[in-house]
C-alpha positions as CSV (number, residue, x, y, z in Angstrom):
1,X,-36.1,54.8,42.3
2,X,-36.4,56.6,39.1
3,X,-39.6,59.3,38.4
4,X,-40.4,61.3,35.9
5,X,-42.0,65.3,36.5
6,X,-43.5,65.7,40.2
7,X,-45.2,62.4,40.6
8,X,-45.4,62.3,44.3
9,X,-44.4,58.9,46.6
10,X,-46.7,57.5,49.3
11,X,-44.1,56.5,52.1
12,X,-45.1,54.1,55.2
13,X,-42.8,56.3,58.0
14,X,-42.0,59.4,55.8
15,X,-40.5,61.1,59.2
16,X,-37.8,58.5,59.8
17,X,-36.6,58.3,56.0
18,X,-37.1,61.2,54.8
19,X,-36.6,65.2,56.6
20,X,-37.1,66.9,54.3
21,X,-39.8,66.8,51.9
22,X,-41.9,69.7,49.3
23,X,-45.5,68.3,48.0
24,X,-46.6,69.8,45.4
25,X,-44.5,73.1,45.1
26,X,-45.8,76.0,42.6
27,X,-43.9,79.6,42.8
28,X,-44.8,82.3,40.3
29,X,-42.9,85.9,40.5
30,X,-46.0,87.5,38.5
31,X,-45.8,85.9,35.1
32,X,-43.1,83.7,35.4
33,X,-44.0,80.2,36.0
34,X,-40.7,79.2,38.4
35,X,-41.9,75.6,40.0
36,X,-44.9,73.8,38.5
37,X,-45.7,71.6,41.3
38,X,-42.7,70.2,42.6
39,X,-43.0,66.9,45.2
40,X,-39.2,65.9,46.6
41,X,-38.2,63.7,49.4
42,X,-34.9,64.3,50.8
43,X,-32.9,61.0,52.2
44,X,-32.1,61.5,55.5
45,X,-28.0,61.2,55.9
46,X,-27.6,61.3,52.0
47,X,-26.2,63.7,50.0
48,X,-28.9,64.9,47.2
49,X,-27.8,67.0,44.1
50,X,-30.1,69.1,42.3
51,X,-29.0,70.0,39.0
52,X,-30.0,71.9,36.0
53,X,-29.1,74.7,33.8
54,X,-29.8,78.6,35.2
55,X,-32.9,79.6,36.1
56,X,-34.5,76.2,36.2
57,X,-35.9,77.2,39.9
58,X,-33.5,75.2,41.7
59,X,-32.6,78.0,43.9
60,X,-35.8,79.2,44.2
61,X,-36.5,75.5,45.7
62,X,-33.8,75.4,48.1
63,X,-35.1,79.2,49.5
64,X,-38.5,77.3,50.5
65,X,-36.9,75.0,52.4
66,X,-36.0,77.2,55.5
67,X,-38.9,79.7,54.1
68,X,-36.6,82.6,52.7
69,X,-39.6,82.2,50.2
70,X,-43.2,80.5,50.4
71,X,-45.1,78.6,47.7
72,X,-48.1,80.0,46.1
73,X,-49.2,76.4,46.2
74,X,-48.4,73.3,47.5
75,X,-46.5,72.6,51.3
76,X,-43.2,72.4,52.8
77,X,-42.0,70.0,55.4
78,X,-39.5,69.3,58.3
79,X,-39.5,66.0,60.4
80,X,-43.1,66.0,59.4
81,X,-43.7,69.5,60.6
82,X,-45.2,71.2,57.9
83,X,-42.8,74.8,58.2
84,X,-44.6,76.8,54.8
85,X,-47.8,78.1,57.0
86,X,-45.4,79.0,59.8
87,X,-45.0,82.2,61.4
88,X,-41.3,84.0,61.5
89,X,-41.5,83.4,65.0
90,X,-42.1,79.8,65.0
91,X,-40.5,79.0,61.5
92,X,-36.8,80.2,64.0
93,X,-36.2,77.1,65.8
94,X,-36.8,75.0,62.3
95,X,-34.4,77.1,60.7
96,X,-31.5,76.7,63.1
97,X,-31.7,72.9,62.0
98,X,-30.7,74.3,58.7
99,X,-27.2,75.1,57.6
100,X,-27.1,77.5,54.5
101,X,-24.1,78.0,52.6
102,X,-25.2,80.8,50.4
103,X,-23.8,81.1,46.5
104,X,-21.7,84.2,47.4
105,X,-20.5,83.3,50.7
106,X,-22.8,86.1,52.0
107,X,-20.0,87.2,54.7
108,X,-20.1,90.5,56.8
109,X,-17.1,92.1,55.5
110,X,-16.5,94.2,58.4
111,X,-16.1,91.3,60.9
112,X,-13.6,88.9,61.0
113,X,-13.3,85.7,59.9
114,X,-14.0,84.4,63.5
115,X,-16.6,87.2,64.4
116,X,-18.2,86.0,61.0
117,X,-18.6,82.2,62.4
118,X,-19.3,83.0,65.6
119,X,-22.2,85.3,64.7
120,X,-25.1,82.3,64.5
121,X,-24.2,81.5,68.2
122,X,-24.4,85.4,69.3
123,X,-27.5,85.4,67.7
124,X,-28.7,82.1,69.5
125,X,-27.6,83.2,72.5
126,X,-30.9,85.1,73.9
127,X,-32.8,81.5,74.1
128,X,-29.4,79.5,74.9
129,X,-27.1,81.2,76.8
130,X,-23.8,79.6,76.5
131,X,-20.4,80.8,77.8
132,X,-17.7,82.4,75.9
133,X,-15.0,79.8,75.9
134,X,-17.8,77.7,74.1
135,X,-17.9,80.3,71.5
136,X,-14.5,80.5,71.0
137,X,-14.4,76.4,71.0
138,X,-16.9,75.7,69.1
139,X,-15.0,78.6,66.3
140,X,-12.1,76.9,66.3
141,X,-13.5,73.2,65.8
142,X,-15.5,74.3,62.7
143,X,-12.5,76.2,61.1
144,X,-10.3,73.2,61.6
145,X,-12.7,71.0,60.1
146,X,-12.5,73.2,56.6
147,X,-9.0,73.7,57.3
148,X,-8.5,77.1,57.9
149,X,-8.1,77.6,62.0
150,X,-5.1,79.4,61.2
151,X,-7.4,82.4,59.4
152,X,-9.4,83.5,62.6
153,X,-8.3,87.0,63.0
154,X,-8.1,87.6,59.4
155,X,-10.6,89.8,57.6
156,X,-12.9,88.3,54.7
157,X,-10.7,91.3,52.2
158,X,-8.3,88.9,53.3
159,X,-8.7,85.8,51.5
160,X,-9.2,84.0,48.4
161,X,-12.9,83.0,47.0
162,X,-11.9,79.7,48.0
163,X,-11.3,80.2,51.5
164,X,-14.1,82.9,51.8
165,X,-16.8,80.0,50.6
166,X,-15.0,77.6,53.7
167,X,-15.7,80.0,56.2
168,X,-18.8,80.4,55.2
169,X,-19.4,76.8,55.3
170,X,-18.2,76.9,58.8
171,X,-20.7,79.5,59.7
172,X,-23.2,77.5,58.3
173,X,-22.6,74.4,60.6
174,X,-21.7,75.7,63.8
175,X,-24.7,75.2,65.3
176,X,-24.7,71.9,64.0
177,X,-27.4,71.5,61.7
178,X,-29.3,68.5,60.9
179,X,-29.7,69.5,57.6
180,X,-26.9,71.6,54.9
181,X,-27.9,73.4,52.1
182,X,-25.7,74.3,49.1
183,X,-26.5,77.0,47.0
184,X,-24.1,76.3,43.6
185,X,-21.3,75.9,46.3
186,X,-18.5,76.0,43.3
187,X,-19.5,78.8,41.3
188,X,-16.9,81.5,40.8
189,X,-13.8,78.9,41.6
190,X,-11.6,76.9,39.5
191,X,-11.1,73.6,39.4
192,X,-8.7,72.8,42.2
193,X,-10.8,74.8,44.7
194,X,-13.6,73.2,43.2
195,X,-12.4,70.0,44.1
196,X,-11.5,71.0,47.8
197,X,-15.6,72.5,48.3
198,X,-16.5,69.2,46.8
199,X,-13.9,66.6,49.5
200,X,-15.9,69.6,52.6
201,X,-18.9,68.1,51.1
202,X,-18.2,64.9,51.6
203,X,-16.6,65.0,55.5
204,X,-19.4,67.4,56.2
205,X,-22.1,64.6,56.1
206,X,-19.6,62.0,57.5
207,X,-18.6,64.2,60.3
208,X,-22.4,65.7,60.9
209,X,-24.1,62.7,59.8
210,X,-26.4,65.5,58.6
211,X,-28.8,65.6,55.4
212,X,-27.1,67.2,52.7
213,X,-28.9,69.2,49.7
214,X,-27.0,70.4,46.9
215,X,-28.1,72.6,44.1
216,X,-25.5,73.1,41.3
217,X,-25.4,73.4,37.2
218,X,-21.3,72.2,37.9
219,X,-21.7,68.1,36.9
220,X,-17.7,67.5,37.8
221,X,-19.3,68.2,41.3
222,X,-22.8,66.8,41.3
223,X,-21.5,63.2,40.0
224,X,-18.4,63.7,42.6
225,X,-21.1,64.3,45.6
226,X,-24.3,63.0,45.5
227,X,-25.8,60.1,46.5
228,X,-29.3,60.8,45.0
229,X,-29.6,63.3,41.9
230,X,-32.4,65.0,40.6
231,X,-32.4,67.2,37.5
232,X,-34.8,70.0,36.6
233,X,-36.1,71.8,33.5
234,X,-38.2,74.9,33.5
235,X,-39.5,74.2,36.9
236,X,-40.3,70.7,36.4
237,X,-38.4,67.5,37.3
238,X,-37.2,65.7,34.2
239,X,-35.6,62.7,36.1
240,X,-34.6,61.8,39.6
241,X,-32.4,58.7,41.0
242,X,-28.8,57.2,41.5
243,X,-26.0,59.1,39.4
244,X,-25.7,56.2,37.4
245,X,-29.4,56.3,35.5
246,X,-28.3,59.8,34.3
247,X,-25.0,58.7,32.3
248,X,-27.5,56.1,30.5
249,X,-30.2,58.7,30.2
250,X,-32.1,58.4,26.2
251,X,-34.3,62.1,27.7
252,X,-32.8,64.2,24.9
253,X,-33.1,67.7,27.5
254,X,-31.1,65.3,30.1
255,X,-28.4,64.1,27.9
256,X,-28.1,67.3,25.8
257,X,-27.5,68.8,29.7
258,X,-25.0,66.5,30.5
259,X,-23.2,66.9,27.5
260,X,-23.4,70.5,27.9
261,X,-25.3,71.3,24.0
262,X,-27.7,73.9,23.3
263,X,-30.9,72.8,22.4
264,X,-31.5,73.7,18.1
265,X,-34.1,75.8,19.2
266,X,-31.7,77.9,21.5
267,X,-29.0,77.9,18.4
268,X,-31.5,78.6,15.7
269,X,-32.9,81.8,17.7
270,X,-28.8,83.1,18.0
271,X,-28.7,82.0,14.4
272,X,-31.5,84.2,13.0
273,X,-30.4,86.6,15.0
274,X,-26.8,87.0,13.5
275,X,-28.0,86.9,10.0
276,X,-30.7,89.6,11.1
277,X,-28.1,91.8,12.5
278,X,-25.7,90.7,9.1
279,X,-28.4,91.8,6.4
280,X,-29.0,95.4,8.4
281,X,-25.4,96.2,8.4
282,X,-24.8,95.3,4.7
283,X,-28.1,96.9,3.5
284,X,-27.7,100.0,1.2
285,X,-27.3,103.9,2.4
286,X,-29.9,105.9,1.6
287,X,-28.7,108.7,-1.1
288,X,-31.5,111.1,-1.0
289,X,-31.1,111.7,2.6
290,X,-29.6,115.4,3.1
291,X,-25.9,115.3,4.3
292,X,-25.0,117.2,7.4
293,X,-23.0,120.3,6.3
294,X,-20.0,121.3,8.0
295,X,-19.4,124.0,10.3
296,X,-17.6,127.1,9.3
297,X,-16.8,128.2,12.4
């Protein structure tokens, strides 16, 4: 399936195919235009990649998803629940279907690694009561599956970016979501960590069968991950599909993104600038201004 902008598809049994789906999305912070009526459908089980350069919106999308932010138009949608017009109270039990693996790890600092992960169950805990051993089991199984059990009594000071973004992957997922969101989950790391967030990527939808939503400007990882891509431009989609329609793309913003080239506009405007900023510092002092005397003291 390939589309073009927000052209929005009629399916037959949208609930069982699709979780996760936006109709029509528009979100303006005052003047700034940041989706211009955005319609997605989210495979259920796949892994789907949003990419495109900063401040595209693609963050801004995945925050409407569990309603950290609401549309000024347009609707939101959960196993067709619609979820935008919720309240807070009723929008909690939608939300704990989510997993959110925020861009900075969004740790507590003050809590260990453990106490960090096992914070979503304290928190559940009112409506569920569950014992402690389960805590403490269900801690451990998510730490082993990033491959850091041995790190539960460390503090988050402790460790590398790496391993800080891997716990908080395994916060996100211990209450075993149905759905995972990544918010640029390699930003900040090099290469080889890189590649280990990507491989977490991969088990985590084999191992949770769950729905898996990337957003990311890092194309070593979106071609690495996803199943489905979609790319966006200035709060539009430019082009949506399998990874492979995007290496044969002919859309001059799509292939100018993948091959990671400014558009002429962007270089003329730095262009003008620098000879602008040339011609004042070469342009001649004026002689009739006074001269500040020196002191005599």
């Amino acid at each position: 399936m390939i589309r073009t902008m927000a052209e929005p598809v009629a399916h037959s049994n949208p609930r069982a195919d699709f979780p996760v789906r936006v109709v029509g999305l528009v979100k303006n912070f005052e003047r700034l235009k940041v989706l211009k009526g955005i319609s997605l459908d989210f495979p259920r089980g796949k892994t789907t990649v949003i990419l495109g350069p900063s401040g595209c919106g693609k963050s801004v999308l995945l925050k409407h998803l569990v309603g950290l932010e609401r549309p000024d138009r347009g609707s939101v949608w959960y196993e067709n629940q619609r979820v935008d017009t919720l309240s807070e109270e009723r929008l909690a039990p939608v939300r704990r279907e989510f997993g959110f693996l925020f861009q900075n790890g969004a740790l507590f600092d003050s809590m260990s690694v453990e106490d960090n992960v096992a914070f979503p169950l304290r928190e559940l805990e009112a409506s569920t009561p569950t014992s402690a051993y389960e805590h403490a089991e269900r801690v451990i199984r998510v730490l082993r599956m990033v491959g850091l059990e041995e790190a539960a009594q460390k503090m988050p000071s402790e460790l590398s970016g790496g391993q800080r973004k891997r716990i908080a992957l395994a916060r996100a997922i211990v209450l075993r979501p149905k759905v995972v969101l990544y918010d640029e989950p390699t930003t900040g790391l090099d290469p080889i960590r890189s590649d280990v967030i990507n491989e977490l990527i991969i088990k985590m939808k084999s191992a949770l069968g769950a729905t898996s939503i990337v957003v990311t400007h890092d194309l070593v990882s979106a071609f690495r991950v996803a199943d489905h891509l979609v790319m966006m431009h200035e709060g539009e989609i430019m082009l949506e599909g399998p990874p492979e329609i995007f290496r044969d793309s002919t859309d001059p913003v799509v292939s100018r993104f993948l091959r990671g080239e400014a558009s002429e506009d962007e270089l003329r405007a730095i262009r003008d600038a620098s000879r602008h900023d040339g011609n004042r510092s070469q342009a001649p002092r004026d002689s009739t201004r006074p001269s500040t005397p020196h002191s005599t003291r």
